[in-house]
N, CA, C and O atoms as a CHARMM CRD file, in Angstrom:
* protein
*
  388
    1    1 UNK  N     55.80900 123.55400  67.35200 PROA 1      0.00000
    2    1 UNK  CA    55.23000 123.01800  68.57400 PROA 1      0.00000
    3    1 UNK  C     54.42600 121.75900  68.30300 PROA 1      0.00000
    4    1 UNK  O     54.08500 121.02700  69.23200 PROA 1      0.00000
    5    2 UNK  N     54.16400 121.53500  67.21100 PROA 2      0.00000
    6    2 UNK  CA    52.60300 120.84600  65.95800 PROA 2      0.00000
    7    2 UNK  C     53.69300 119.44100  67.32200 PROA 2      0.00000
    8    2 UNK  O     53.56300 119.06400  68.48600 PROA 2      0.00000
    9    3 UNK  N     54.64000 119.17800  66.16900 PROA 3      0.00000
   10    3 UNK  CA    55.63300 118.19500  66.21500 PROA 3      0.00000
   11    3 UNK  C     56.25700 117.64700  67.03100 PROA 3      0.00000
   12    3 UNK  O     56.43100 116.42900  67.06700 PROA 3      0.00000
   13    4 UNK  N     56.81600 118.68200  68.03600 PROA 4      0.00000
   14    4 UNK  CA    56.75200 118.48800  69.91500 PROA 4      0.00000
   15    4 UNK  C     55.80600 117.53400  70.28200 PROA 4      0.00000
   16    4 UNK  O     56.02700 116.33500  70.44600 PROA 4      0.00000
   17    5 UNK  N     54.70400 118.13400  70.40800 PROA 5      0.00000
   18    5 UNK  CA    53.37200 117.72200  70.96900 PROA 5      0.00000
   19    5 UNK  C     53.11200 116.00900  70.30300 PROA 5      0.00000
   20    5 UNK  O     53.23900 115.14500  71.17200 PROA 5      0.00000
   21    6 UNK  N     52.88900 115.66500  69.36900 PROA 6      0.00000
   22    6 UNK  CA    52.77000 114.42600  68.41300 PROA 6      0.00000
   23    6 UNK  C     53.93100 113.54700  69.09500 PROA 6      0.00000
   24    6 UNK  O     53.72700 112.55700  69.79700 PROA 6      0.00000
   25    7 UNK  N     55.33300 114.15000  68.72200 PROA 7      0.00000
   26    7 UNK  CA    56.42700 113.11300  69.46900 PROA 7      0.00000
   27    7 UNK  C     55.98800 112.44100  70.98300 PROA 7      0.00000
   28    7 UNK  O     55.72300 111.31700  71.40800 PROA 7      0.00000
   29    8 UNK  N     56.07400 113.75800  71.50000 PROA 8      0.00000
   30    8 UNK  CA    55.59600 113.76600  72.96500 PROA 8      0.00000
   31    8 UNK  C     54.33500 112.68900  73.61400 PROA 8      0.00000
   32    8 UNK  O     54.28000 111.80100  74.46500 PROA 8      0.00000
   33    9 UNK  N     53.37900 113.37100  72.64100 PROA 9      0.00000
   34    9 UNK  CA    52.34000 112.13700  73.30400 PROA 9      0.00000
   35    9 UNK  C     52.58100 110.27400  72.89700 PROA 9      0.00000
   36    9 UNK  O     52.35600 109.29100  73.60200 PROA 9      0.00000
   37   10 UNK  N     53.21100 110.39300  71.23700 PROA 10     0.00000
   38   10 UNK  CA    53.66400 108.64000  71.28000 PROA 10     0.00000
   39   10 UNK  C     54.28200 108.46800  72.20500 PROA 10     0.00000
   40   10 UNK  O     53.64100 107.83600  73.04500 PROA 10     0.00000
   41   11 UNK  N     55.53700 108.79100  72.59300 PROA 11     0.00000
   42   11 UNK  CA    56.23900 108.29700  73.33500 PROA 11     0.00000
   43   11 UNK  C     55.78800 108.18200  74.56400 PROA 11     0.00000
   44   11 UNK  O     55.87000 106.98300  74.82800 PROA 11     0.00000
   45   12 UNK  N     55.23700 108.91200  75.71800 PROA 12     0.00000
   46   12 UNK  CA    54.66300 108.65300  75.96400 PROA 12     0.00000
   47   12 UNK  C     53.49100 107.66700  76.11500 PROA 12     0.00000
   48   12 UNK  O     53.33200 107.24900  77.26200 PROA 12     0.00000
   49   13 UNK  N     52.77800 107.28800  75.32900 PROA 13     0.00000
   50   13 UNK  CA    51.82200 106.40200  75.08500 PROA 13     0.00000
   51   13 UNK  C     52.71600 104.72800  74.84300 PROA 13     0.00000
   52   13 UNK  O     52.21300 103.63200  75.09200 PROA 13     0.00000
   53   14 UNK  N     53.89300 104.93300  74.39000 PROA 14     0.00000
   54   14 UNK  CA    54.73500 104.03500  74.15000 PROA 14     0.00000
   55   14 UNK  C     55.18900 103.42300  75.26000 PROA 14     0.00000
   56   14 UNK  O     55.27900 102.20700  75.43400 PROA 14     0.00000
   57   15 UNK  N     55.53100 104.46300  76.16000 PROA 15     0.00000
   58   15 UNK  CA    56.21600 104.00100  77.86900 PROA 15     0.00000
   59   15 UNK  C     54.73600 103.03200  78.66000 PROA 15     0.00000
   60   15 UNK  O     54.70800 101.95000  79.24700 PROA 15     0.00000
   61   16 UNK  N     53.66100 104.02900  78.32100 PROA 16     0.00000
   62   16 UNK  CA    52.89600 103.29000  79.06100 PROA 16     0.00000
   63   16 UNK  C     51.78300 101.81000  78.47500 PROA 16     0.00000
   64   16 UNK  O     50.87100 101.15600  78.98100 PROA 16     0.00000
   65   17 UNK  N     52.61500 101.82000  76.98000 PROA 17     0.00000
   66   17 UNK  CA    51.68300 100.30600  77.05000 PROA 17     0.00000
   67   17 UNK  C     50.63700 101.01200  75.87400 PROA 17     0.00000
   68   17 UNK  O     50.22200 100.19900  75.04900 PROA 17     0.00000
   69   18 UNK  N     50.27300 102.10800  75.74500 PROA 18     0.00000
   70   18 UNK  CA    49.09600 102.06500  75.16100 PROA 18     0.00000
   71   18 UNK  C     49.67100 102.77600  73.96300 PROA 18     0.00000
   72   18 UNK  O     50.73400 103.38000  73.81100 PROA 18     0.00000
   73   19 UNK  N     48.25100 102.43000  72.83100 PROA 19     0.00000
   74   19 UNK  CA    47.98500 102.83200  71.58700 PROA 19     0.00000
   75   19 UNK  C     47.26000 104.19300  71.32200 PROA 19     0.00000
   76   19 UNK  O     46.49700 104.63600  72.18000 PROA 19     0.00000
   77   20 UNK  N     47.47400 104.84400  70.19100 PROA 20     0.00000
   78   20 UNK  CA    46.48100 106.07600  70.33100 PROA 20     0.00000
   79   20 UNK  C     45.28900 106.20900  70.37600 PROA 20     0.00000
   80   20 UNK  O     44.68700 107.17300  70.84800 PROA 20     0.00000
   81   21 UNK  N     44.66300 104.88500  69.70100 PROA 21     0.00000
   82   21 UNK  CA    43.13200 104.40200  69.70200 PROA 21     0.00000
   83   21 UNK  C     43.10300 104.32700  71.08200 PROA 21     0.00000
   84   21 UNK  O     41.92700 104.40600  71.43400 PROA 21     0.00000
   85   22 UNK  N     43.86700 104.20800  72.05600 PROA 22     0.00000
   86   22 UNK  CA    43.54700 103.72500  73.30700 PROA 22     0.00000
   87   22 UNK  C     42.93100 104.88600  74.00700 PROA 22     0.00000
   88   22 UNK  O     41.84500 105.06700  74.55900 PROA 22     0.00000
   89   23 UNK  N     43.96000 105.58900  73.80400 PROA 23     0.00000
   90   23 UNK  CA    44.02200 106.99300  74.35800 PROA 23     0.00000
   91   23 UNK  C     42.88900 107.67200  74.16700 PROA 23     0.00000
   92   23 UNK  O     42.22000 108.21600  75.04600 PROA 23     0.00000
   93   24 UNK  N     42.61100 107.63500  72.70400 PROA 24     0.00000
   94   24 UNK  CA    41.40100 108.80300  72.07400 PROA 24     0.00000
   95   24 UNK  C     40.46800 107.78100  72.96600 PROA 24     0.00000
   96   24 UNK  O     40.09200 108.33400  73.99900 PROA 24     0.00000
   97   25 UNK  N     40.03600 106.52500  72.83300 PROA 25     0.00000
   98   25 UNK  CA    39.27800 106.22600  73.70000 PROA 25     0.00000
   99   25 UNK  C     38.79700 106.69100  75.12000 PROA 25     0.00000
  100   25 UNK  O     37.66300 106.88300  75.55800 PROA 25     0.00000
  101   26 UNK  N     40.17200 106.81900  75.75400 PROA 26     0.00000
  102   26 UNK  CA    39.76400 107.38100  77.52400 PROA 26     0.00000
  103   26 UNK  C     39.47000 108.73300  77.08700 PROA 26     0.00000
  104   26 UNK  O     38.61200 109.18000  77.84800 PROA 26     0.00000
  105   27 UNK  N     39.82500 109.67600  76.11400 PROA 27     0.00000
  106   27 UNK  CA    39.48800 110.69900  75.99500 PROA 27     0.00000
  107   27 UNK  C     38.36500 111.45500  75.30600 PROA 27     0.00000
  108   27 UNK  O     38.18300 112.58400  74.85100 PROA 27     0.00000
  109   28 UNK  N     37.59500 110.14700  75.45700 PROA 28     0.00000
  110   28 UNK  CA    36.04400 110.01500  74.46900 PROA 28     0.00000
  111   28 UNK  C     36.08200 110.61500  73.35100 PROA 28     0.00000
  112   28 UNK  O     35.16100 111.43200  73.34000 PROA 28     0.00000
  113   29 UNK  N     36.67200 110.64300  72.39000 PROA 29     0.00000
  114   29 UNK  CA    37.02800 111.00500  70.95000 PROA 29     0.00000
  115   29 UNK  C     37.77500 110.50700  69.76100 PROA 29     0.00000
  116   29 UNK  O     38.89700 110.01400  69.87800 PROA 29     0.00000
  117   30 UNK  N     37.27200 110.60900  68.81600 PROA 30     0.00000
  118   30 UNK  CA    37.77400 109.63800  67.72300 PROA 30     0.00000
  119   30 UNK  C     38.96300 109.81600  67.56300 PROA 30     0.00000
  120   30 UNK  O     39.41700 110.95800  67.62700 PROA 30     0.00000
  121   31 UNK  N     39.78200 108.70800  67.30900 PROA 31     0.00000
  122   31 UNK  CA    40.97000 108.41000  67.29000 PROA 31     0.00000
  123   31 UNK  C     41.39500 109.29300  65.84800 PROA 31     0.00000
  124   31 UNK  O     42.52100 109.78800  65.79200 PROA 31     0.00000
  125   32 UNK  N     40.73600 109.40700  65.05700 PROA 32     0.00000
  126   32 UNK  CA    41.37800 110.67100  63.77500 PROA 32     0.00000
  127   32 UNK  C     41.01800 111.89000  64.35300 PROA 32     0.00000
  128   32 UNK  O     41.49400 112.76000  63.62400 PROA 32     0.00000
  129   33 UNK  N     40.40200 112.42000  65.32100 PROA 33     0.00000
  130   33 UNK  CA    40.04900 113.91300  65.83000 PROA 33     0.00000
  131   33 UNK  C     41.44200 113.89500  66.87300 PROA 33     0.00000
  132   33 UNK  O     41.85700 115.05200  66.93900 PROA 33     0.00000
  133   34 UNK  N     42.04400 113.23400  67.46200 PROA 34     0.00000
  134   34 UNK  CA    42.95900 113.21100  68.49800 PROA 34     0.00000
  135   34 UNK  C     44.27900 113.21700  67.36900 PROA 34     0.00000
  136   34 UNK  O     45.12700 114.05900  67.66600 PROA 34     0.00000
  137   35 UNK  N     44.50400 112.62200  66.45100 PROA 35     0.00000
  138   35 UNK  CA    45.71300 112.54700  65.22300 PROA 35     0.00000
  139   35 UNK  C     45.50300 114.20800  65.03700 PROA 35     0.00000
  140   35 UNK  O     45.96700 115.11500  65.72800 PROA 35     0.00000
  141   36 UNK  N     44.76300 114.26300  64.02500 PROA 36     0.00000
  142   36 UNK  CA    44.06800 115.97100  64.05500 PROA 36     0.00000
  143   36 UNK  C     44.90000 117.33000  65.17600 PROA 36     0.00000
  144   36 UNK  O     45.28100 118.48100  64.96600 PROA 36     0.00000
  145   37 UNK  N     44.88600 116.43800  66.34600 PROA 37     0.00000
  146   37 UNK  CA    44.89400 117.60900  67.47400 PROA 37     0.00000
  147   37 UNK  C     46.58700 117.52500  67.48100 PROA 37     0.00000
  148   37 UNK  O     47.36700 118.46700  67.34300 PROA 37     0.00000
  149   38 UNK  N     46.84300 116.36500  67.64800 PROA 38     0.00000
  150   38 UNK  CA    48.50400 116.64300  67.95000 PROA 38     0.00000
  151   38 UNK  C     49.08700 116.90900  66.66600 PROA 38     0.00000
  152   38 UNK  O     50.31700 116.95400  66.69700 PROA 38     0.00000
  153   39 UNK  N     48.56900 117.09400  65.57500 PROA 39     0.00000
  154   39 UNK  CA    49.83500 117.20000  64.77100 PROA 39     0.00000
  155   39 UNK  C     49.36300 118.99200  63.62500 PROA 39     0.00000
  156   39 UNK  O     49.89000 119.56600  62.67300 PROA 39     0.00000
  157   40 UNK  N     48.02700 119.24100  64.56100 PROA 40     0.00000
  158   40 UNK  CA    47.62400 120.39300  64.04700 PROA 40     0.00000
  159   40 UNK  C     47.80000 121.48200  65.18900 PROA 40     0.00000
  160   40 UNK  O     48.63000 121.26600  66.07100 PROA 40     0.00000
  161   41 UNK  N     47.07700 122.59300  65.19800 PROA 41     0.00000
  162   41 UNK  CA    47.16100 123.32600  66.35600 PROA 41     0.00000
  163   41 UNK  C     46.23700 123.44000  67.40400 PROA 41     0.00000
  164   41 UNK  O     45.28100 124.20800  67.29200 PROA 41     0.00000
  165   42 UNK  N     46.45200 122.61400  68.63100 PROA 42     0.00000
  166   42 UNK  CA    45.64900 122.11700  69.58200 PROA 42     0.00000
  167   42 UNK  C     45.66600 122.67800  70.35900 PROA 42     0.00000
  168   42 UNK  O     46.72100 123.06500  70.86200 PROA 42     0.00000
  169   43 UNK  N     44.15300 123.06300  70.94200 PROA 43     0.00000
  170   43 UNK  CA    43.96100 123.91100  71.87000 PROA 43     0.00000
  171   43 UNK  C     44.57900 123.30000  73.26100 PROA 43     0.00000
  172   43 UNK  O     45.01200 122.23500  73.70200 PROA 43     0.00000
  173   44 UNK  N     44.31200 124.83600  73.72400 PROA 44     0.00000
  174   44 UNK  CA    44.87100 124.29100  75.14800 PROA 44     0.00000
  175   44 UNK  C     44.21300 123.31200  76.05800 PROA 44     0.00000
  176   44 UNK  O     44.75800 122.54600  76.85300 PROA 44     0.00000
  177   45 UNK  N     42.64700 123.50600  75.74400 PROA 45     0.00000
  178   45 UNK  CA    42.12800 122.52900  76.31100 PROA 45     0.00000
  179   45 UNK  C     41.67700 120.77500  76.06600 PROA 45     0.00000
  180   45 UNK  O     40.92000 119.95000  76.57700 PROA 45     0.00000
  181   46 UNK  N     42.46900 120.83700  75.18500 PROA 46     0.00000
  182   46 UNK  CA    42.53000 119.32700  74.14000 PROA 46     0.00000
  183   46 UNK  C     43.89200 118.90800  74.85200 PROA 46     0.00000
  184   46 UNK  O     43.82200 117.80400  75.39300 PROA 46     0.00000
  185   47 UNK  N     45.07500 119.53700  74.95900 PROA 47     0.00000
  186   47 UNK  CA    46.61900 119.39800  75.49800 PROA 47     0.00000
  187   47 UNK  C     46.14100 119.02700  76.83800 PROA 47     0.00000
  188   47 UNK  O     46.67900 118.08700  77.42200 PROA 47     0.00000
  189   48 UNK  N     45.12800 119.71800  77.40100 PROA 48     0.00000
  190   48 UNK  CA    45.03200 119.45000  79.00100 PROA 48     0.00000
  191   48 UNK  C     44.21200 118.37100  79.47900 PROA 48     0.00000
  192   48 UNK  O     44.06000 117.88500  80.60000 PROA 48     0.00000
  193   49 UNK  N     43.49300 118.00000  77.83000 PROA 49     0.00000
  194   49 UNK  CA    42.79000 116.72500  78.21500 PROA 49     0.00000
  195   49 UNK  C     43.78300 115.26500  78.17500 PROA 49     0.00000
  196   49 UNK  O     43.93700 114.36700  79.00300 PROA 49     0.00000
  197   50 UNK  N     44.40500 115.52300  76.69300 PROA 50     0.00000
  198   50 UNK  CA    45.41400 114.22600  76.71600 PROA 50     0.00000
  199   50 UNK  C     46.51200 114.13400  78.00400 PROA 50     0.00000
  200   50 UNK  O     46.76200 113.07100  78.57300 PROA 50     0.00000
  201   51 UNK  N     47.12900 115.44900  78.36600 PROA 51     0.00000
  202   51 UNK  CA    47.57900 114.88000  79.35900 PROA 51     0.00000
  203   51 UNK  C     47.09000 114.41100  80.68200 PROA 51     0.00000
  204   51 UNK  O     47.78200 113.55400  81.23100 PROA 51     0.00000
  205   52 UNK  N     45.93300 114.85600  81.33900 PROA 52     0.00000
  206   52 UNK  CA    44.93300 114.20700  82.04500 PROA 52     0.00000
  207   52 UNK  C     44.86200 112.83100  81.92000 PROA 52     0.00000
  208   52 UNK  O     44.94100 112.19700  82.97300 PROA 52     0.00000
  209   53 UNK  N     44.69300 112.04200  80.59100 PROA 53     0.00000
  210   53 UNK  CA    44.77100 111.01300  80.09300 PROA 53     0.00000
  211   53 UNK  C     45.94000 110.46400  80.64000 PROA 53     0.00000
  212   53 UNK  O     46.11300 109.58000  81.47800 PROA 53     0.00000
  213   54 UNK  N     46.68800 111.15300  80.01000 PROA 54     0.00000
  214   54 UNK  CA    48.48500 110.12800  80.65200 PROA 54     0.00000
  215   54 UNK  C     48.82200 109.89900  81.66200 PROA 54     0.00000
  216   54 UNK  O     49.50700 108.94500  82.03200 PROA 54     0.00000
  217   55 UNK  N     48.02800 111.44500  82.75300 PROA 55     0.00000
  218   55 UNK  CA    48.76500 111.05700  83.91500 PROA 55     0.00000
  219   55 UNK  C     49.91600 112.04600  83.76800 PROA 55     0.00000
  220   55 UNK  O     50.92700 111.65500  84.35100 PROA 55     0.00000
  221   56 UNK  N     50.05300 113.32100  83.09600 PROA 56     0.00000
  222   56 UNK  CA    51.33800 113.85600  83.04900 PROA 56     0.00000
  223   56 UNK  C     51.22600 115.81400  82.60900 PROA 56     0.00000
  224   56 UNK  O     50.64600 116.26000  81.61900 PROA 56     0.00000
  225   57 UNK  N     51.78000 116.44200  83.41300 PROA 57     0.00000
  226   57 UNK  CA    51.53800 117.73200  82.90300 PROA 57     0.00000
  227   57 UNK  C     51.60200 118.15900  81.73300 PROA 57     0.00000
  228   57 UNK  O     52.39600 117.72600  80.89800 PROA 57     0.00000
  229   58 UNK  N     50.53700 119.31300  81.48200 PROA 58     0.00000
  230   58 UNK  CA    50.35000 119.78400  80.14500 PROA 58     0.00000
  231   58 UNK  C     51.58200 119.94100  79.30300 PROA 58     0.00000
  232   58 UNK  O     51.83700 119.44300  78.20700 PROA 58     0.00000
  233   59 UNK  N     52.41300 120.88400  80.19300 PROA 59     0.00000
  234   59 UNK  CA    53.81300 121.43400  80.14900 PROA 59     0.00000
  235   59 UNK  C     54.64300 120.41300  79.43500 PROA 59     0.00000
  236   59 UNK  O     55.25200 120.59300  78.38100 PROA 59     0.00000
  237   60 UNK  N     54.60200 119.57600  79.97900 PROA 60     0.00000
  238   60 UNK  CA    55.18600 118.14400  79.88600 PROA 60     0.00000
  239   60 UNK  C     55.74100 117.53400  78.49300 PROA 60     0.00000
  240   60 UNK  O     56.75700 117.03300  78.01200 PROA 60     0.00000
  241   61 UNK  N     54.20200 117.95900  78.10200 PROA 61     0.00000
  242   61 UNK  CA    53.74800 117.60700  76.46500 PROA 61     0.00000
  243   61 UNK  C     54.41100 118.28500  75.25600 PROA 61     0.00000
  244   61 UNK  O     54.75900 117.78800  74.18500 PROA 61     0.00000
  245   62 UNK  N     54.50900 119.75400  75.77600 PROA 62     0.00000
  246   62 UNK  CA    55.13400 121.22800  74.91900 PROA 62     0.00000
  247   62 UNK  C     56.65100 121.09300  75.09100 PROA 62     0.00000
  248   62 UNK  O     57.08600 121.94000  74.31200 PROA 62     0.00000
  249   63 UNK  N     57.70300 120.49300  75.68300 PROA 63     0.00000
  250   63 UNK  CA    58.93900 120.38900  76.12000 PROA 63     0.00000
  251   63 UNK  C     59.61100 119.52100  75.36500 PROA 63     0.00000
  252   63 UNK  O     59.21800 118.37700  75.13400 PROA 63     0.00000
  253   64 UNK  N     60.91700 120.14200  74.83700 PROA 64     0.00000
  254   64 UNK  CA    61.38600 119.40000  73.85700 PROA 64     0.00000
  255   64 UNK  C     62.03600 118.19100  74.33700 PROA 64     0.00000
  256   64 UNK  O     62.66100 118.40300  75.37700 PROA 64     0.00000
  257   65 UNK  N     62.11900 116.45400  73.73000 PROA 65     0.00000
  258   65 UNK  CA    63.22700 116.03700  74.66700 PROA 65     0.00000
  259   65 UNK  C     64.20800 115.48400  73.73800 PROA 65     0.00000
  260   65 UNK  O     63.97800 115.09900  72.59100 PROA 65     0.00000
  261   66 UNK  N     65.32400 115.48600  74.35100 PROA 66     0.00000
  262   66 UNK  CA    66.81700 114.70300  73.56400 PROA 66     0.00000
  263   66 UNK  C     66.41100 113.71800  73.56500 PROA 66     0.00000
  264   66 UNK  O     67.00400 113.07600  74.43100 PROA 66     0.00000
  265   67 UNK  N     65.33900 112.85200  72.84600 PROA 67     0.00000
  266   67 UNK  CA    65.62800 111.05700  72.76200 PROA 67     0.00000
  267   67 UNK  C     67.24000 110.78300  71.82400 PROA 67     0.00000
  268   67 UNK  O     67.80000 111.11300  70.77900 PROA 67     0.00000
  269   68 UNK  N     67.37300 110.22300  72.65200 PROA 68     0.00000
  270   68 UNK  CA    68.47100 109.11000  71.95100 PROA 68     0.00000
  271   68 UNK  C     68.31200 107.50600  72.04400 PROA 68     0.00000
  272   68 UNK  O     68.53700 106.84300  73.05700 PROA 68     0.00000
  273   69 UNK  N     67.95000 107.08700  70.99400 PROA 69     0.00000
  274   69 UNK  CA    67.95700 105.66300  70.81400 PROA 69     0.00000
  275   69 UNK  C     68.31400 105.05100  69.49400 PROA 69     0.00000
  276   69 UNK  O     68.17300 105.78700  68.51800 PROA 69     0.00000
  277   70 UNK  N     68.85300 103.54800  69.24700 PROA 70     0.00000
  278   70 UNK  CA    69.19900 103.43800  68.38900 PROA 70     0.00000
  279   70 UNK  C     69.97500 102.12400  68.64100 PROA 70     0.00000
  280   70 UNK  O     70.09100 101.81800  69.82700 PROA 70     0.00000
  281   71 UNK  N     70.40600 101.47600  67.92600 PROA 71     0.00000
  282   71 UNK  CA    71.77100 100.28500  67.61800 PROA 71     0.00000
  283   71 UNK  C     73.45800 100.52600  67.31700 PROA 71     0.00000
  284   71 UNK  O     73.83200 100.68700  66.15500 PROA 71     0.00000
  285   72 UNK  N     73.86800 100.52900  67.79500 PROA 72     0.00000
  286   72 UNK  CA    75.28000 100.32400  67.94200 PROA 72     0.00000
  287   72 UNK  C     76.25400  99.05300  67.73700 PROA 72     0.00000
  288   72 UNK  O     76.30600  98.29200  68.70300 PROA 72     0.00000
  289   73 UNK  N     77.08500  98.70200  66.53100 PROA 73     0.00000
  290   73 UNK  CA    78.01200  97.66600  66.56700 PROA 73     0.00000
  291   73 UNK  C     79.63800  97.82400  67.37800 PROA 73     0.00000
  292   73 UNK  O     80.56700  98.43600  66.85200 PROA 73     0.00000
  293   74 UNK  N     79.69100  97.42800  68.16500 PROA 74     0.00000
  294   74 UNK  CA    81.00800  97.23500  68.87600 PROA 74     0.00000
  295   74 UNK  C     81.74600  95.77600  68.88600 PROA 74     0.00000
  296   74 UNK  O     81.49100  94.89200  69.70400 PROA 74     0.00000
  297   75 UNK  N     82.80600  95.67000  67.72000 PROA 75     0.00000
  298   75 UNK  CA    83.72200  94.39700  68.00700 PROA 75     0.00000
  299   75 UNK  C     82.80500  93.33900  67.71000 PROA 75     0.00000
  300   75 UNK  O     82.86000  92.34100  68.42800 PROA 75     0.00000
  301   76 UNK  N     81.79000  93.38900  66.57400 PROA 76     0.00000
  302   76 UNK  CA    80.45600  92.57100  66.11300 PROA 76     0.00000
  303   76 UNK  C     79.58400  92.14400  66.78000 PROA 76     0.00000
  304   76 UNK  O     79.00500  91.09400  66.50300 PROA 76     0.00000
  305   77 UNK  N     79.35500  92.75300  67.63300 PROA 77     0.00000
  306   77 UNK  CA    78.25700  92.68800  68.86000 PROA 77     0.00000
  307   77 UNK  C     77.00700  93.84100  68.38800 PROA 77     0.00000
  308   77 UNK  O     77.54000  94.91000  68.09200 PROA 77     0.00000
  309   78 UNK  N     76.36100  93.85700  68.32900 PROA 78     0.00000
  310   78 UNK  CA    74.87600  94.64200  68.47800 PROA 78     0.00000
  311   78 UNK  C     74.37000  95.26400  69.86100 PROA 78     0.00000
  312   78 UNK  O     73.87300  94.50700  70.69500 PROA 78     0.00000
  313   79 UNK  N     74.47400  96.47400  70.08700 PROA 79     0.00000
  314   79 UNK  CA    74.06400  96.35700  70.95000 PROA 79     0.00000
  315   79 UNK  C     72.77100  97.39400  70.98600 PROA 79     0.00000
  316   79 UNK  O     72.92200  98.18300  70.05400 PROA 79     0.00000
  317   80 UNK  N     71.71400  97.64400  71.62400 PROA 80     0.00000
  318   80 UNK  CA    70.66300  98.54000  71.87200 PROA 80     0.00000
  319   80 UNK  C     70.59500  99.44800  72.82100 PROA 80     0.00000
  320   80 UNK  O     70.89400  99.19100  73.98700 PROA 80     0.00000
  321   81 UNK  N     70.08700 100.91000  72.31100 PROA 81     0.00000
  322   81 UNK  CA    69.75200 101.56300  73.58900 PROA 81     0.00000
  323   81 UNK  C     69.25500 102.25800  73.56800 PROA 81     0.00000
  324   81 UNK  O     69.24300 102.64800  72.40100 PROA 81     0.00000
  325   82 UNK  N     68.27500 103.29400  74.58400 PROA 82     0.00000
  326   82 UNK  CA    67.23300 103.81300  74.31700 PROA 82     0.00000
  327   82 UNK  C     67.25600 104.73200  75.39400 PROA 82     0.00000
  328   82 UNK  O     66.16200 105.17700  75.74100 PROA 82     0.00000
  329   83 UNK  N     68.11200 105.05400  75.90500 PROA 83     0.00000
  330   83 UNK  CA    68.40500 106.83300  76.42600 PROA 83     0.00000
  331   83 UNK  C     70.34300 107.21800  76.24800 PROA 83     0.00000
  332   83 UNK  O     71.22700 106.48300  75.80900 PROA 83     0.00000
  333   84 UNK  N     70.39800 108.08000  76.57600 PROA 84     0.00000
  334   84 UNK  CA    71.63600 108.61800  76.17000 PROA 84     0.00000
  335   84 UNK  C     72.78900 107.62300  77.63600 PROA 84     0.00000
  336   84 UNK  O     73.86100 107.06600  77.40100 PROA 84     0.00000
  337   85 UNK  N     72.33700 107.67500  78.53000 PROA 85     0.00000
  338   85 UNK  CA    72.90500 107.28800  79.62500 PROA 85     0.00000
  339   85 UNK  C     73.17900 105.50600  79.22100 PROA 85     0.00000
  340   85 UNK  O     74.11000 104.94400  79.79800 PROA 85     0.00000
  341   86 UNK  N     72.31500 104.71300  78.22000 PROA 86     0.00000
  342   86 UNK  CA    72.86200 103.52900  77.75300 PROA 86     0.00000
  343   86 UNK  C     73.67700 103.74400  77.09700 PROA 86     0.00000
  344   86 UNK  O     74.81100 103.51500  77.51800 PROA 86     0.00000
  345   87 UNK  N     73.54400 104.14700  76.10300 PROA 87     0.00000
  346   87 UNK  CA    74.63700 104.37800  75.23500 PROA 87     0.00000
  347   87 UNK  C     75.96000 104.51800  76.01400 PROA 87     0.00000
  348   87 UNK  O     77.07300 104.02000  75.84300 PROA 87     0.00000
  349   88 UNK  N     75.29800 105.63000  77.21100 PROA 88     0.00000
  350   88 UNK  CA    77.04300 105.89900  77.81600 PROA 88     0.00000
  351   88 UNK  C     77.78100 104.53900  78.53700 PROA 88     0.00000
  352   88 UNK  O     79.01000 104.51400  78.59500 PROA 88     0.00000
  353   89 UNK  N     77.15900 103.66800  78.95800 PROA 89     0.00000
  354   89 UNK  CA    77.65600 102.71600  79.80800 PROA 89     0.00000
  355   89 UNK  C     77.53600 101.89400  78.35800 PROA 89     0.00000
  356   89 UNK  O     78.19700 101.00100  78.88900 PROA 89     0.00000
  357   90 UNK  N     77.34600 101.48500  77.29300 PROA 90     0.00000
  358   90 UNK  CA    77.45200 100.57500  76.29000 PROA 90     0.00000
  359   90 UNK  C     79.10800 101.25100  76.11400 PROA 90     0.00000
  360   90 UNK  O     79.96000 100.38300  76.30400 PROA 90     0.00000
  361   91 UNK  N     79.47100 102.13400  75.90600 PROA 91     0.00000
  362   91 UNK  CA    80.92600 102.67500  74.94900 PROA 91     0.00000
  363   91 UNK  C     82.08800 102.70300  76.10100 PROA 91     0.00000
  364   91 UNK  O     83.29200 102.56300  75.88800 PROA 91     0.00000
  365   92 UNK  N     81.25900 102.98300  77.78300 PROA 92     0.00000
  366   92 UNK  CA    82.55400 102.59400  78.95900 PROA 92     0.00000
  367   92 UNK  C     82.56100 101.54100  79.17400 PROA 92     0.00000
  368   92 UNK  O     83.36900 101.14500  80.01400 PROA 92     0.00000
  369   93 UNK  N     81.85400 100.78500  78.65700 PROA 93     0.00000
  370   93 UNK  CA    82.01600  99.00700  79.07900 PROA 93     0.00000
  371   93 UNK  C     82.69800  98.62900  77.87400 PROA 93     0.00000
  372   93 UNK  O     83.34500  97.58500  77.96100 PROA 93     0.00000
  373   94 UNK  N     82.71000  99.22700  76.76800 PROA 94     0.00000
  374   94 UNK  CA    83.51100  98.74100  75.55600 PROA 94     0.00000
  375   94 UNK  C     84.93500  99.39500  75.38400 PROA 94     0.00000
  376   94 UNK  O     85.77700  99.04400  74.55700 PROA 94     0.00000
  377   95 UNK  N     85.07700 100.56100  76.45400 PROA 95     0.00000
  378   95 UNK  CA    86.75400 100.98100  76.24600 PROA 95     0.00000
  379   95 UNK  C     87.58200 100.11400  77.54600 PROA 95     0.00000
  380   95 UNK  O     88.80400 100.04700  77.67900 PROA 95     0.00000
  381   96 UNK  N     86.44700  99.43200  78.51600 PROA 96     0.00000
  382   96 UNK  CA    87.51700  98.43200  79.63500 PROA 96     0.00000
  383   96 UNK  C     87.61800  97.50800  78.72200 PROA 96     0.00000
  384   96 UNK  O     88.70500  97.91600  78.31200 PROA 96     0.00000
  385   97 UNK  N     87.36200  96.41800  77.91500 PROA 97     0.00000
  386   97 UNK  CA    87.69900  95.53800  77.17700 PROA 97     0.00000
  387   97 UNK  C     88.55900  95.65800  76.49200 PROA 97     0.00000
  388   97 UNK  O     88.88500  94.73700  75.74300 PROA 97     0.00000
């Protein structure tokens, strides 16, 4: 769950622009006590503070997700993508060609 939770909140924090220093900031706590929490075993009421912070249910945080992202070469092109649904329109736009 340690690992869930840690993924969960970067990414997160990633979508919205901010850093973890940022975060531990709105969450009045040192930015190594907040490292500490997500990647150790964090109470429930630490989970309910960061997500408070985000803007996003506790639940939210504990839920595993399929990221898919990554680089792809097609026909020496590069291409990028960063959910599964790019990828899908990167490989149907490369079998009409």
């Amino acid at each position: 769950m340690e690992k869930i939770l840690a993924e969960n909140v970067k990414r997160i924090c990633k979508t919205q622009g901010k850093q973890m220093k940022d975060l531990a900031g709105e969450m009045g706590v040192d930015p190594a006590s907040l490292t500490r929490a997500i990647y150790g075993n964090a109470r429930l009421d630490t989970i309910e503070k960061i997500a408070f912070a985000l803007g996003v249910s506790a639940s939210s945080l504990l839920e595993p997700v399929d990221i898919v992202e990554g680089f792809i070469k097609i026909g020496g092109k590069i291409h990028q993508f960063n959910s599964r649904k790019e990828l899908e329109m990167i490989l149907n736009k490369s079998k009409r060609i």
